[in-house]
N, C-alpha and C positions, 0 to 999 in steps of 0.2 A: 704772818699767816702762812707763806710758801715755806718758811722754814719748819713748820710743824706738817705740813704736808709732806715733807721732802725725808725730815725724822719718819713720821709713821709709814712713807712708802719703805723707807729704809729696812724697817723690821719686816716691814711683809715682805722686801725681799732675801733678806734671813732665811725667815721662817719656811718660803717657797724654796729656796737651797735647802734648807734642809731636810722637808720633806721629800727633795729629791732623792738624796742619798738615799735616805731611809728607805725608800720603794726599790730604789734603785739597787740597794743590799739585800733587799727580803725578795727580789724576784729571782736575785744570782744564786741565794742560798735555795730559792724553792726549787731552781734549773739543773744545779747541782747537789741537791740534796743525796742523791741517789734512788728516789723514788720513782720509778716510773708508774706510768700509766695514765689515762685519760683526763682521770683528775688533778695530779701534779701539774702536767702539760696544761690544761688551762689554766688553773693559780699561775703557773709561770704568765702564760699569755697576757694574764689581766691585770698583772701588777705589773707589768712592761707598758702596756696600754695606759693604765693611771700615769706612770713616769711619763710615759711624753705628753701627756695634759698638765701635768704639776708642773713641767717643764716650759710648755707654751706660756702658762701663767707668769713663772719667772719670769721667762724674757721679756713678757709684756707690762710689768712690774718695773722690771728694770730697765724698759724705754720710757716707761712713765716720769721715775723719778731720772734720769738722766736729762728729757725736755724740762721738768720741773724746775730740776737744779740748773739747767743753762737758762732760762729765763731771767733767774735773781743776777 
C-alpha cells in the first residue's frame, strides 16, 4: 500500500517540478521580453506569484513522500 503511495507521491512530485520550470521560464521570458508596460509588468508579476505556490506545493509533496518513504 505505502509503496503505491510513495510511486504516485513520486510523480506529483515530477509533475510539481516541473510545472515549476515551466512558470518559472514564461515569467523570465515575459520579464525580459522586452515589452514594457503595465500589462507585461503584471503577466511578469503573476506568473512569479504562481511559481512560488507551484513551488510551496512541491515542497510539501516532497516532505510528504520523504515521511512516507521513511516510515517503510
Amino acid at each position: 500500500m505505502s509503496d503505491t503511495v510513495a510511486t504516485i507521491l513520486e510523480i506529483l512530485v515530477y509533475i510539481a517540478m516541473g510545472a515549476v520550470v515551466i512558470v518559472l521560464v514564461l515569467g523570465l521570458g515575459s520579464m525580459s521580453g522586452g515589452r514594457k508596460g503595465e500589462k507585461a509588468v503584471a503577466r511578469s508579476n503573476k506568473l512569479m506569484r504562481w511559481r512560488v505556490g507551484i513551488q510551496f506545493v512541491a515542497i510539501a509533496l516532497l516532505a510528504i513522500l520523504v515521511f512516507v518513504i521513511k516510515k517503510n
